[in-house]
C-alpha positions as a printed NumPy array, in Angstrom:
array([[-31.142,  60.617, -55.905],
       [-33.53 ,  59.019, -53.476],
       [-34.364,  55.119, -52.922],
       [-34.863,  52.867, -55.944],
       [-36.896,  49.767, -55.263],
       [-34.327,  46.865, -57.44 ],
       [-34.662,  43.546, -58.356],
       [-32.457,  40.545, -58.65 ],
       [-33.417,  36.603, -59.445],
       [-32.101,  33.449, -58.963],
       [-33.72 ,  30.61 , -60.108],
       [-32.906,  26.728, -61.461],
       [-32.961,  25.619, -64.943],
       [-36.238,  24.54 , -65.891],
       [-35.241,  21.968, -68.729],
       [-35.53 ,  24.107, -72.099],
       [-35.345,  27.802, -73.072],
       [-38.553,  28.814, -73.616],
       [-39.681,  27.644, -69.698],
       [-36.769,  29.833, -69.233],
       [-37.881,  32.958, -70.617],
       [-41.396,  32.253, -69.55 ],
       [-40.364,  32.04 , -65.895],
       [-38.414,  35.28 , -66.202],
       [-40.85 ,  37.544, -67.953],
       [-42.81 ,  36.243, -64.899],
       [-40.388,  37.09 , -62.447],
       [-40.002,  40.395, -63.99 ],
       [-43.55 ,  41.244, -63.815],
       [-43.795,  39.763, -60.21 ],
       [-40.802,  42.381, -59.378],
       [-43.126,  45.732, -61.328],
       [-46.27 ,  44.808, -58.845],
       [-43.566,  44.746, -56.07 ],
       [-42.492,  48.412, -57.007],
       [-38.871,  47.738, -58.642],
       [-37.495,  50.478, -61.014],
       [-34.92 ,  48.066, -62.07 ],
       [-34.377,  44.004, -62.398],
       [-31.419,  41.767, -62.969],
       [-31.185,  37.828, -64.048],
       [-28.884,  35.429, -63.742],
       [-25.675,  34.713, -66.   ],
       [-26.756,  33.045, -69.509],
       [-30.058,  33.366, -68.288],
       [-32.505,  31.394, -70.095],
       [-29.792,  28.268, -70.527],
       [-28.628,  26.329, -68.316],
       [-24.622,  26.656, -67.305],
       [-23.409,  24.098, -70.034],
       [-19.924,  25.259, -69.504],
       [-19.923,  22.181, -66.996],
       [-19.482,  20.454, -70.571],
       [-17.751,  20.869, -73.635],
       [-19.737,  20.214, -76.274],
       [-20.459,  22.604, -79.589],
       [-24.149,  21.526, -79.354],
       [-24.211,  24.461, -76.814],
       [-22.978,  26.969, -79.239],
       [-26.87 ,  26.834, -80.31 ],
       [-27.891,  28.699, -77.327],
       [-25.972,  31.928, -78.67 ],
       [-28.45 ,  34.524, -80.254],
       [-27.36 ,  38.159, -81.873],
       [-27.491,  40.938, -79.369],
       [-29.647,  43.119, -79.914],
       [-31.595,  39.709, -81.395],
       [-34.875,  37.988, -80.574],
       [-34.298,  37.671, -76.631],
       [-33.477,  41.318, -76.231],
       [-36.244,  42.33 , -78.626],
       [-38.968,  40.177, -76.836],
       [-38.013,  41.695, -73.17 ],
       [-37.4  ,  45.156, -74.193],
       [-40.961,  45.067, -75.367],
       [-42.113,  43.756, -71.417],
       [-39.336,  46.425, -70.278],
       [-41.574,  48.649, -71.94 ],
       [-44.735,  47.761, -70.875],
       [-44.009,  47.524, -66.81 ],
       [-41.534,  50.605, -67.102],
       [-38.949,  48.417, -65.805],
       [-34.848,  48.513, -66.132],
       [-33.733,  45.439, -67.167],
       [-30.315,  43.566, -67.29 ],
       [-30.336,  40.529, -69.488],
       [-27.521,  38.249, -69.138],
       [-27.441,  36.322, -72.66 ],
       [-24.859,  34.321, -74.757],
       [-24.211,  35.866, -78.137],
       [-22.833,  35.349, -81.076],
       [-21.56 ,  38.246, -83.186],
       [-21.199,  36.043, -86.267],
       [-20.792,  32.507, -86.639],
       [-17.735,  31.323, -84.193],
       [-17.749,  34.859, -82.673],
       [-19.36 ,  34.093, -79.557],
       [-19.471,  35.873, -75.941],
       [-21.066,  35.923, -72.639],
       [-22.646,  39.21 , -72.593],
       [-25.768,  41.232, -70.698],
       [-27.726,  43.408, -72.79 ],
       [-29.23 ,  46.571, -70.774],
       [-32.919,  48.012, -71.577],
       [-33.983,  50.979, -70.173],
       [-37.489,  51.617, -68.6  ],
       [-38.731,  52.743, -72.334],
       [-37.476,  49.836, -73.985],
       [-35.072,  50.885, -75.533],
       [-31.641,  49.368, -75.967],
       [-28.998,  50.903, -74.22 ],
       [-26.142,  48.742, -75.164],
       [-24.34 ,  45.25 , -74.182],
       [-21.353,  44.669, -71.575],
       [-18.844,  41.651, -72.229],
       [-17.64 ,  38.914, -70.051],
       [-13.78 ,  39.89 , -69.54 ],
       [-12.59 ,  37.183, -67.262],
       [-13.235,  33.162, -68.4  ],
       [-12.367,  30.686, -66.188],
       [-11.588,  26.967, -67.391],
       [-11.167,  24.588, -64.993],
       [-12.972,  21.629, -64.522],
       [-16.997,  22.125, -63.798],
       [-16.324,  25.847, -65.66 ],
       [-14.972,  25.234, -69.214],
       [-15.74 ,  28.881, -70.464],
       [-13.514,  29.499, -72.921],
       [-14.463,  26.797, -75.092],
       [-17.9  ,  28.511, -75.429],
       [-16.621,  32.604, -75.288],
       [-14.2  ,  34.863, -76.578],
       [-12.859,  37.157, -73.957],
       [-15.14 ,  40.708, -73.348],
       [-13.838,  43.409, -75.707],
       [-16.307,  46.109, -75.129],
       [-14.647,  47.879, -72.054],
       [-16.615,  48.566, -69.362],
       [-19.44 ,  50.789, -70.046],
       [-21.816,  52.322, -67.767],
       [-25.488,  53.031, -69.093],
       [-27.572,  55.709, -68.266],
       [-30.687,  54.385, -67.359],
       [-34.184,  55.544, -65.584],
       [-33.079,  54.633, -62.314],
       [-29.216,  56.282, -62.382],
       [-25.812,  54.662, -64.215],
       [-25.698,  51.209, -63.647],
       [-23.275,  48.617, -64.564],
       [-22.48 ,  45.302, -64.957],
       [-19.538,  42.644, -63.917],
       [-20.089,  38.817, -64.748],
       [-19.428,  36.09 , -62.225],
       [-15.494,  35.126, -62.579],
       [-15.446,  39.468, -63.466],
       [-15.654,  39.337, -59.573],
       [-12.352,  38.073, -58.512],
       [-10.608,  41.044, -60.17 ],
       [-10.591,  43.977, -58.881],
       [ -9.892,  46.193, -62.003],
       [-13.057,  46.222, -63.202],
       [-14.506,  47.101, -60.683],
       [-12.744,  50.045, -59.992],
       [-13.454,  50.78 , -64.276],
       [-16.702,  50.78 , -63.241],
       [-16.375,  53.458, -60.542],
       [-14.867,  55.445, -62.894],
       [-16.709,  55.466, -65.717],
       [-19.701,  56.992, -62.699],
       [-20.977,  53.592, -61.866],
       [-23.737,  53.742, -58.643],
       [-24.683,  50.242, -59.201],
       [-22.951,  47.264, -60.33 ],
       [-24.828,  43.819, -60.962],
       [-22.718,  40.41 , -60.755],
       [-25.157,  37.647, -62.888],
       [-23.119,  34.723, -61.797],
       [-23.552,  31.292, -61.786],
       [-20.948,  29.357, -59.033],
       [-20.844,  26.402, -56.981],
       [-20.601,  24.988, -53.696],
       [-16.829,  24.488, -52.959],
       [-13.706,  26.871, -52.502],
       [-15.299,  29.69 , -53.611],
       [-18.341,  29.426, -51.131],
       [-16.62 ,  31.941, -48.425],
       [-15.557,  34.533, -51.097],
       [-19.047,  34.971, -52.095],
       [-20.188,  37.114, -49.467],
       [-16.458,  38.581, -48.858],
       [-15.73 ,  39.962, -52.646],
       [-18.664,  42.042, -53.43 ],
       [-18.812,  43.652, -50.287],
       [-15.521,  44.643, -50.541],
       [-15.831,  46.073, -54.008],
       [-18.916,  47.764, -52.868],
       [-16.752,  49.741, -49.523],
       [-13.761,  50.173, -51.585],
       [-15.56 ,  51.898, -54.822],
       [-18.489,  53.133, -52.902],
       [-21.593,  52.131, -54.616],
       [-23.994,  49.364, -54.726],
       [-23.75 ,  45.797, -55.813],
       [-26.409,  43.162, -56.807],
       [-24.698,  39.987, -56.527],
       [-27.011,  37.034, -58.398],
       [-26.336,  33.241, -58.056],
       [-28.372,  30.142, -59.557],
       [-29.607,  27.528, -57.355],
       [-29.543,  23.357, -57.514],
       [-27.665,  21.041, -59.364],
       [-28.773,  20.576, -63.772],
       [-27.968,  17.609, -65.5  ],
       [-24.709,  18.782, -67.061],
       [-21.841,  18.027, -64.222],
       [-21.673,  18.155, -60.636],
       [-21.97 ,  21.969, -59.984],
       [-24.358,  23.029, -57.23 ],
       [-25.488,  26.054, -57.233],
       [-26.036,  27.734, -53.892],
       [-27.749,  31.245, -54.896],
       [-27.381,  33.337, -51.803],
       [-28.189,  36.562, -53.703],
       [-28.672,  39.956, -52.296],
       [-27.662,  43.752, -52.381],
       [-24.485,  45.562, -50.702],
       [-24.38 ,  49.204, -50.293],
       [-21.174,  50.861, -50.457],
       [-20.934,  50.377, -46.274],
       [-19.877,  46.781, -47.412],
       [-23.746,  46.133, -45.655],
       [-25.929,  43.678, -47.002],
       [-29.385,  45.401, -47.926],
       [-32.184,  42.757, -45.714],
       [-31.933,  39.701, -46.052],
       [-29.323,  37.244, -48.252],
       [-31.351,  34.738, -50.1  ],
       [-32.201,  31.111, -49.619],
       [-29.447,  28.765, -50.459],
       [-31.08 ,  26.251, -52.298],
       [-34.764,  27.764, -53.504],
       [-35.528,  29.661, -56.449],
       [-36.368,  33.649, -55.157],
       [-37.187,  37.255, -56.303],
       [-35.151,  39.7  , -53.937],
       [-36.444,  42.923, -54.138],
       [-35.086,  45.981, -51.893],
       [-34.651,  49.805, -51.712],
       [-31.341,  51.054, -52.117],
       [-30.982,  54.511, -50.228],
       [-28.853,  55.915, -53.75 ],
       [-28.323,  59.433, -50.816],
       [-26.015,  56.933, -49.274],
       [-23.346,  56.983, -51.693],
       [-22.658,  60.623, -51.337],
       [-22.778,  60.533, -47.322],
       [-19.848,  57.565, -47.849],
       [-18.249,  59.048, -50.592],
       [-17.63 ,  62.339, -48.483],
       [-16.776,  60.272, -45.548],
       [-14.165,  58.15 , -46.504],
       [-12.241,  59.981, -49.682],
       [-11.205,  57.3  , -51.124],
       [-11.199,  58.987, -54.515],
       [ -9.374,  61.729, -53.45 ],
       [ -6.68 ,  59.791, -52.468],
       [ -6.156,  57.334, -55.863],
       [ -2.507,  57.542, -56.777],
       [ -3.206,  56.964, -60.406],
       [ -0.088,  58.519, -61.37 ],
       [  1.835,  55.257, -58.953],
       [  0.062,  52.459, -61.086],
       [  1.632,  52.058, -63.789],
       [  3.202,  49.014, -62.355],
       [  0.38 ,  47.285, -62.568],
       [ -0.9  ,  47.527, -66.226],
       [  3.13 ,  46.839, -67.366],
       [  3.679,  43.824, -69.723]])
């Protein structure tokens, strides 16, 4: 499988959506010069996290998927041959509305679209006044630079879905997120590494950065990469400054920890049905 050179961003609302998708499409062709095969944004991207709010002047943020967002960076996707996760907030039809990534493979094309499962809604995170729970499964794409998939932020606390993931032949897993300063601070670099050692394959964990105008959420970015050693991949990133992190993830890994530790051998699917019962 070799090393692929990935991508991740973090970055602070900018004040409207199209300095949004400007400043992305820039990112993205800041990570191609840098060699990355593959690049992932933030959650709801090119918006800022209104869910601090609830407010149906929001809802105009939600675009069809495939739609004009998808469309305009599968073309760049295209052009700089690069994978690209796109974490968006559409609307199926009027009132059907989800927090979704769309995946484009290094041709441009349209691979397909995962769905937010898990919405929190407490206060500073109102999500399910703006989403309908994810009802798409968890699917694993087959892109240029292996089968990648994708978790969303509050995804992250739950194990299942992770473990989906690994089933469905997942080798990496990006987390868009967008969370705050607070209680959840500590489990930020404790949860994906965890998935990442206990389904053995890598994890691209994204966070925003700075306070927006909305509420008192502070974002505290800290991105980076995990391989499945539950190792962070260089360095985590800044704290409080918009950054491109771009490493090379030794994909030969997974096998060497894979045939070390068993840990798929062992499953006792046949001893969990416990855990699914109503």
């Amino acid at each position: 499988m070799g090393i692929v050179r990935a991508a991740l961003v973090q970055t602070n609302w900018t004040g409207d959506k199209e300095s949004m998708l400007a400043a992305h499409e820039n990112y993205a062709r800041r990570a191609a010069a840098h060699g990355a095969a593959v690049i992932c944004f933030q959650e709801l991207f090119y918006a800022p996290y209104f869910c601090q709010r609830q407010d149906t002047e929001f809802y105009d943020y939600a675009e069809s998927v495939p739609g004009p967002t998808t469309e305009r960076f599968a073309e760049l996707a295209k052009e700089l041959r690069l994978v690209m996760i796109l974490p968006v907030y559409e609307q199926e039809q009027p009132g059907l509305l989800y927090n979704t990534a769309a995946v484009i493979d290094a041709d441009g094309s349209y691979l397909g679209k995962y769905r937010k499962h898990h919405l929190p809604h407490v206060h500073g995170f109102w999500e399910k006044f703006y989403f309908r729970p994810g009802n798409l499964g968890w699917p694993v794409f087959d892109t240029a630079v292996g089968k990648v998939g994708v978790y969303i932020c509050y995804d992250r606390h739950f194990p299942e879905g992770w473990r989906a993931l690994a089933l469905a032949g997942a080798e990496l897993v990006f987390n868009p997120s967008a969370t705050s300063r607070g209680l959840s601070g500590y489990l930020w670099r404790l949860e994906q590494p965890a998935a990442a050692v206990a389904n053995e394959y890598y994890i691209g964990a994204i966070n925003r950065v700075g306070a927006e105008e909305y509420g008192d959420d502070d974002f505290y970015g800290t991105s980076y990469f995990v391989d499945p050693e539950g190792k962070f991949v260089g360095e985590v990133a800044s704290d409080t400054d918009p950054e491109l992190v771009v490493r090379d993830l030794d994909m030969d890994l997974i096998k060497v920890v894979r045939d070390r530790w068993a840990f798929y051998r062992d499953r006792r699917p046949d001893a969990y049905g416990p855990l699914v019962a109503p």
